[in-house]
N, C-alpha and C positions, 0 to 999 in steps of 0.2 A: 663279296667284293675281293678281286684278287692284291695281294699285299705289290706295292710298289718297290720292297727291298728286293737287290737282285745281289747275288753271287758269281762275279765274273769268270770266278773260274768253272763254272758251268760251259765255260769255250773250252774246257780241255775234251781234246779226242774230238771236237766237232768240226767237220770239214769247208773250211771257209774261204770263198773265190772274192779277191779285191780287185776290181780291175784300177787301172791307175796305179799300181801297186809302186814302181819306182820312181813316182812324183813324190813331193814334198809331202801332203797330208798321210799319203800311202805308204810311205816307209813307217810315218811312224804308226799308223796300225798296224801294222806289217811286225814291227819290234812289241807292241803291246799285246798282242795275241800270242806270238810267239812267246813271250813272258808266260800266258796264260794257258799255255800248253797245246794248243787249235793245231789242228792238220793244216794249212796254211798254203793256197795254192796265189799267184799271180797272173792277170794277164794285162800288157801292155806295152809300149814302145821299151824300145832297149833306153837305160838310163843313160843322163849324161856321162860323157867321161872326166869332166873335170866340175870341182866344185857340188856335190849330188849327194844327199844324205843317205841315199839306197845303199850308193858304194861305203860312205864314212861309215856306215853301223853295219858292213856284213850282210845286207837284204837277202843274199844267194845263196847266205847258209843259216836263214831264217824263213826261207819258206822254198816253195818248189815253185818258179820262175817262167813264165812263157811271153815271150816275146812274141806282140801282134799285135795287129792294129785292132782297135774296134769297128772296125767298118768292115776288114774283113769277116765275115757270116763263118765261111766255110771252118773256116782254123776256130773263133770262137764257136760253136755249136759242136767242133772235136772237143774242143778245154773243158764247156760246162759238162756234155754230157760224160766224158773220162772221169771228172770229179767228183759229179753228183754233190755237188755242195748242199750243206743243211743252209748256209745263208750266202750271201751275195751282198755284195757291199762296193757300188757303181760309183767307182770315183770317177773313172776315165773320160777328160775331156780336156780340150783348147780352154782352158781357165784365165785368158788375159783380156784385161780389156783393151788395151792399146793393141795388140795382136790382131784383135776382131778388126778393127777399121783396115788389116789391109792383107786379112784373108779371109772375108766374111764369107765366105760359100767353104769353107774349110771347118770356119766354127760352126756351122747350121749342122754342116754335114756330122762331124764329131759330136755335137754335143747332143743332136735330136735324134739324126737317123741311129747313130750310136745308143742311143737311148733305146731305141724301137729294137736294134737288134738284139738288146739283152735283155727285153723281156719277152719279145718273141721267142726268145729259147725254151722259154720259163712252158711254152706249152708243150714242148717234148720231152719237160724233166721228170720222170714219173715218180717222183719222189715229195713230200712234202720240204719246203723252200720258205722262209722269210727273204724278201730282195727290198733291201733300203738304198733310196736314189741319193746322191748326193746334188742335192742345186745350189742355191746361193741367196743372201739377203737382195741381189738385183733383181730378182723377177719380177718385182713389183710396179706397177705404171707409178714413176714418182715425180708428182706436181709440185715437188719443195714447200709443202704444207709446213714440211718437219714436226708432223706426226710418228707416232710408232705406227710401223706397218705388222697387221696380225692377216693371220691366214687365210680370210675370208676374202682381203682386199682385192684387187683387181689387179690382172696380172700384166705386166708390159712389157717394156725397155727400150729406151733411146738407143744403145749401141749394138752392134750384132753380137755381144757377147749376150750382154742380159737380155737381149729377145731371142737368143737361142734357149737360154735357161731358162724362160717364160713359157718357153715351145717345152721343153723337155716336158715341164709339170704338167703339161696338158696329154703328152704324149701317157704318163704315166697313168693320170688318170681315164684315161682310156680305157688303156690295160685294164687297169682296176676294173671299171663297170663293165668291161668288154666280154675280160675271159676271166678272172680273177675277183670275182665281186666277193663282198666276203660274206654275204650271205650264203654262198654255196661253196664256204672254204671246204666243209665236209669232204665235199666232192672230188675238188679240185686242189686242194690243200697249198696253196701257194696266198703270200700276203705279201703285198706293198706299198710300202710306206716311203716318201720325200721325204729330207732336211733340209731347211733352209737355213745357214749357217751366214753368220755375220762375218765380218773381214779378219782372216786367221792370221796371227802372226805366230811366231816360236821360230825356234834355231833348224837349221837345214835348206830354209827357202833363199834359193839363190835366182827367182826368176825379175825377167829384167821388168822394169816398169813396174814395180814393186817396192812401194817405201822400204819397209824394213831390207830387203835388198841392197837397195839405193843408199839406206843408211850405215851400213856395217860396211857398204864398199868403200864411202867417202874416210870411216871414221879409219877403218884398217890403213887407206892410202894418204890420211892426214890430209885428207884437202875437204875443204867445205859443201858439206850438203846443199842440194838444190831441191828445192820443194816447189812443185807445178801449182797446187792448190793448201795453202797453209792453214787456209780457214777451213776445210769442208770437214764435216763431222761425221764418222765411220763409226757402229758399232765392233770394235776393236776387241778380240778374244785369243787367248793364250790355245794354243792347238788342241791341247790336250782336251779341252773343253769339249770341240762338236766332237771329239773323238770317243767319246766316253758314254755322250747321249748316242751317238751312234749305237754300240754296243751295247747299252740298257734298252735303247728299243729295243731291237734286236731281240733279248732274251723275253720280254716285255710281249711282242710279239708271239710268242712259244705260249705262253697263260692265256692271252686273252686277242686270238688273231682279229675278230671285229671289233675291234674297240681302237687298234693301231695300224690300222688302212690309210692313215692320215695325212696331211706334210704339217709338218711342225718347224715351227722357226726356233734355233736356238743362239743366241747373243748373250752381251751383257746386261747387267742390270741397267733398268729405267735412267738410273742418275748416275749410270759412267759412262756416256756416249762423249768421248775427248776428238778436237782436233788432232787434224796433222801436226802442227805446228807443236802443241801440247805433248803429243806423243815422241815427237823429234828432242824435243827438252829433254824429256824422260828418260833418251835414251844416250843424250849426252852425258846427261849426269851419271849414267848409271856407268858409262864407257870410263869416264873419269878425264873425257877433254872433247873438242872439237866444238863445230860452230857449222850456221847454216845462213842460207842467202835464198831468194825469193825468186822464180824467174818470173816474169812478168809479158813474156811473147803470148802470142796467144794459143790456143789451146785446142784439143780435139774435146769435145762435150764429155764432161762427165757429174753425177748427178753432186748437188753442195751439199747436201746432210741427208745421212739414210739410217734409221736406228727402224729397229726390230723390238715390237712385243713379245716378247716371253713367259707370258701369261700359262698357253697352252700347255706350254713345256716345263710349269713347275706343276700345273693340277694333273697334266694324263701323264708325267712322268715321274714326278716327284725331283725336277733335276731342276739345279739352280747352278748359276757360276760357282767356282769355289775361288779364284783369284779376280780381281780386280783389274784394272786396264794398268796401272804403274806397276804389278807384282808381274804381269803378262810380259811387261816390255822389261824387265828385270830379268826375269827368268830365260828372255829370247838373249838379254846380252851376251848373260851368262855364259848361254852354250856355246856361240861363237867364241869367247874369247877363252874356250875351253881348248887344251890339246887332245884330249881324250874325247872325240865325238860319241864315242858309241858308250862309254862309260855315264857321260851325262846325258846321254836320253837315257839310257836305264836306271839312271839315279831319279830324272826328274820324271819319270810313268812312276816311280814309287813312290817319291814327294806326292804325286797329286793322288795315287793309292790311299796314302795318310789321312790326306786332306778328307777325301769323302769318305771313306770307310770307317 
């Protein structure tokens, strides 16, 4: 039985492709590999110019940079095969929900066909490859049982965001049994693995229609938060978290390629699934003032309570949250109200180093 401890810095010198790389989740793997020594390649839209964690920590002299779209084929199949990455790590996509309702053939397109063309590359890479998908706690058809949803369940989505992401894992698992099955990794030496990762917060996320967003705008501009839905309940996770299970598969992947062909959901624990409303508190207090207000118009569909089993994700990975949903929104304040951005994310990838190591 292979041992479940991993040594992150087994990323130094290994050649690693992020696509997404100057979005929010992707700077900050971007800064954490870069910590860990990784050959460190990007591919994605140019980052914002204002407000953008890529720009606040230096992304561009943290890795090597390609600006493109994913849908372009031609540019991406130059990036992967230049690179020959040991792993790939698929963040790149249209990740809003509100965005989806009124570019839905933009999101399908991004997040599925995009999907299809980064692992259809995967069969010109003549190399052996780990490629982990990044999805989302929405894939899943959710009838507001307010059950945990675990991997097995059925996959859906009311909006064009989470049924692009529903399409993706389909698309993936395709791949998988298509051309990549892993009973013939020998062969073929390529493995892929999904995450489904719960509702990430942490400091650098400035996208609009996004609480903690919405929240650090109001709190900075002294005017009162408005919260769309106050009741509905988010598995709520500090960044660092799916970022880290990212990276342990990953390595996890390298010992035991049939065993982590999987999608895996990674969240909070069972008994921290917090409202908006609770989370907003949270992070008042933590700001040290402000207030919020309720709008009550009505609304575009979005689902009341969605928590994640993470079952899978403590037995085939050994991985469990290390912060809790108030230490999550603690530590998001924090960074904001930091002057030194790039100081406290390197402060706080070493905090959570602590934590689990």
């Amino acid at each position: 039985m292979e041992s479940l401890e991993v040594n992150y810095k087994q990323y130094k010198g290994k050649k690693v492709l992020i696509t997404g790389h100057t979005g929010f989740k992707g700077a900050w793997l971007v800064a954490i590999l870069n910590q860990f020594g990784a050959h460190v390649s990007g591919y994605a839209l140019a980052p914002e110019k204002h407000n953008c964690i890529y720009n606040e920590i230096n992304g561009d002299k943290k890795c090597d940079s390609i600006i493109g779209d994913i849908r372009d084929v031609e540019k991406l199949e130059q990036t992967v095969l230049k690179i020959q990455p040991d792993y790939i790590f698929h963040l790149a996509a249209q990740a809003l929900v509100i965005k989806s309702y009124t570019a839905p053939s933009e999101t399908f397109d991004v997040n599925v066909v995009g999907t299809a063309n980064v692992l259809n590359l995967l069969t010109k890479l003549k190399k052996k490859c780990a490629v982990i998908v990044i999805t989302t706690d929405k894939v899943y058809e959710n009838n507001e049982s307010g059950n945990s949803f675990q991997e097995a369940d059925r996959l859906g989505g009311h909006d064009p965001y989470s049924a692009s992401k529903a399409c993706a894992e389909l698309v993936v698992s395709s791949f998988r049994n298509s051309f990549f099955n892993p009973s013939a990794y020998q062969k073929h030496q390529k493995i892929v693995g999904s995450v489904r990762a719960g509702n990430v917060i942490g400091g650098g996320d400035y996208a609009e229609n996004r609480l903690i967003p919405d929240v650090i705008n109001s709190l900075t501009k002294n005017e009162k938060i408005v919260l769309r839905r106050p009741n509905s309940i988010r598995p709520w996770q500090h960044v660092l978290e799916p970022l880290f299970a990212y990276l342990k598969l990953g390595l996890l992947m390298d010992k035991a390629p049939e065993k982590y062909s999987v999608p895996i959901n990674i969240g909070p624990e069972s008994n921290d699934n917090i409202t908006v409303k609770e989370l907003t508190e949270i992070a008042i207090k933590s700001w040290g003032s402000g207030s919020f207000a309720v709008d009550d118009q009505e609304k575009l569909y979005e689902a009341k309570t969605l928590k994640l089993d993470i079952s899978l994700a403590l037995r085939l990975l050994n991985w469990q949250p290390a912060y809790n949903s108030k230490q999550a929104i603690e530590k998001t304040i924090a960074w904001y109200r930091s002057e030194n951005k790039q100081e406290i994310t390197n402060q706080q990838i070493q905090d959570y180093l602590n934590e689990i190591c």
